[in-house]
N, C-alpha and C positions, 0 to 999 in steps of 0.2 A: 728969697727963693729957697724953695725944701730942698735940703741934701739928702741925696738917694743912701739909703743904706750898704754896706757894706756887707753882703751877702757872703762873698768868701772869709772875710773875720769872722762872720757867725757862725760860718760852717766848720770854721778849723776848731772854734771852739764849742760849738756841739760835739764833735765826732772824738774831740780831746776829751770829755766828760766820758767816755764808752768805752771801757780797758778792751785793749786789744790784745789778745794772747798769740801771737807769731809763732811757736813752740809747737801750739796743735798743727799749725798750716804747715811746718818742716817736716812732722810726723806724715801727715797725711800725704805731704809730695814723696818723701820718701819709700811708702808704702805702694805709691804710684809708680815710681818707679823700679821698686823693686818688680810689682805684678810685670810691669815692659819686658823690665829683662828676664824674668822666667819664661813671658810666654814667647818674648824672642829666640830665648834656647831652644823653645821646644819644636818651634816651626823652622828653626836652621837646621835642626838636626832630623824632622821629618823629614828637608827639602835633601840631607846629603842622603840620608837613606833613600828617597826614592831616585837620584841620580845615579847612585852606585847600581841601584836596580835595574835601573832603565840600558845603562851603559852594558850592565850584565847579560841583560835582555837583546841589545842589540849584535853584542859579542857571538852568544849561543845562534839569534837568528844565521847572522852571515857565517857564522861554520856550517850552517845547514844549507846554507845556498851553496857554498863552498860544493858540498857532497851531491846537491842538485847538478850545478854547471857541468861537474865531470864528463869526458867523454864514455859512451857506454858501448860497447858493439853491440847487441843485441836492441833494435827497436822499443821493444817491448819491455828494458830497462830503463827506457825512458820513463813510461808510464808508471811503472813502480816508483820511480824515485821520485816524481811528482807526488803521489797516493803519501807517498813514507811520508815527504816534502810537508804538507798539509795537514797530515793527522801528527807526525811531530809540532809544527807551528801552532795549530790546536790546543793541542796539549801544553804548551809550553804558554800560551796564551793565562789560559783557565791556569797556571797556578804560578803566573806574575799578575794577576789581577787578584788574587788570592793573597800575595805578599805585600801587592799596594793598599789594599784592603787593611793589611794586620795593622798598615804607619799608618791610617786613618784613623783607625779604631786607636790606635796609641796616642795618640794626637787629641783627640775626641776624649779619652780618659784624664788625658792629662789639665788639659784645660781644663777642664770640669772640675777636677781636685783644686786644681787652682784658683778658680773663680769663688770656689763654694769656700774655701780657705780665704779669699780674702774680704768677701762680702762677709763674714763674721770678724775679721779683724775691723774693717770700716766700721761695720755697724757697733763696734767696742769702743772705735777712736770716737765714733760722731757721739753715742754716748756721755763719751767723758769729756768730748768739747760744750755739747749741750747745756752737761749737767753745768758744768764750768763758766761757760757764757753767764747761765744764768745765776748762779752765786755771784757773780761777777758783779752784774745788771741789777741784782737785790742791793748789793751792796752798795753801788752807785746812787741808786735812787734813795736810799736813806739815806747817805750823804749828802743829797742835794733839796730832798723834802727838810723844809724849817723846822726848827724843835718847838714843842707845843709848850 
């Protein structure tokens, strides 16, 4: 009876014949992770900026209702304080959406520095794994082509 080949022997000793260089792969995780934790800086620190805003934002609001509630004698201080009430809120509006705007745009620059920095580092590392794989791979296969 034919005995089935042993595929996994052959394979451990194909993939043995193919130098592995480990060294490029720690580069490249590291590089990975370094981009994580940049761009995790970058968006925890938009995220306290626009909390601090917002909290600011709501702070400013309720002093204005504050000055709303009050009691008025006069009728017709009511309506004023509503009118104030409104074109303050307005106003206050248009330049906290102005300041959420600038952590975007900072946010949006930053990344972009970031990305464009590290797709030229990748594209340096992949280079020099390439080039390397394949010295590597030249090397191997004259090694294992017979001498004439």
């Amino acid at each position: 009876m034919a005995k089935t080949q042993d595929y996994t022997a052959a394979f451990k000793d194909v993939m043995g014949s193919f130098p592995v260089d480990t060294k490029a792969m720690e580069e490249m995780f590291k590089s990975q992770t370094t981009l994580a934790e940049k761009m995790s800086t970058v968006s925890i620190d938009a995220a306290q900026k626009s909390t601090e805003l917002s909290a600011k934002w709501a702070q400013d609001t309720l002093g204005k209702v504050q000055a709303l509630t009050a009691a008025k004698s006069d009728p017709s201080d009511y309506a004023k304080s509503m009118t104030d009430f409104a074109s303050a809120s307005a106003e206050s509006a248009a330049e906290q959406m102005a300041a959420f705007a600038e952590i975007a745009k900072s946010v949006q620059t930053q990344t972009l520095e970031m990305m464009m920095s590290a797709g030229k580092d990748m594209s340096e590392d992949m280079t020099k794994v390439a080039k390397k794989a394949s010295d590597d791979m030249t090397a191997a296969a004259k090694k294992a082509t017979p001498a004439k």
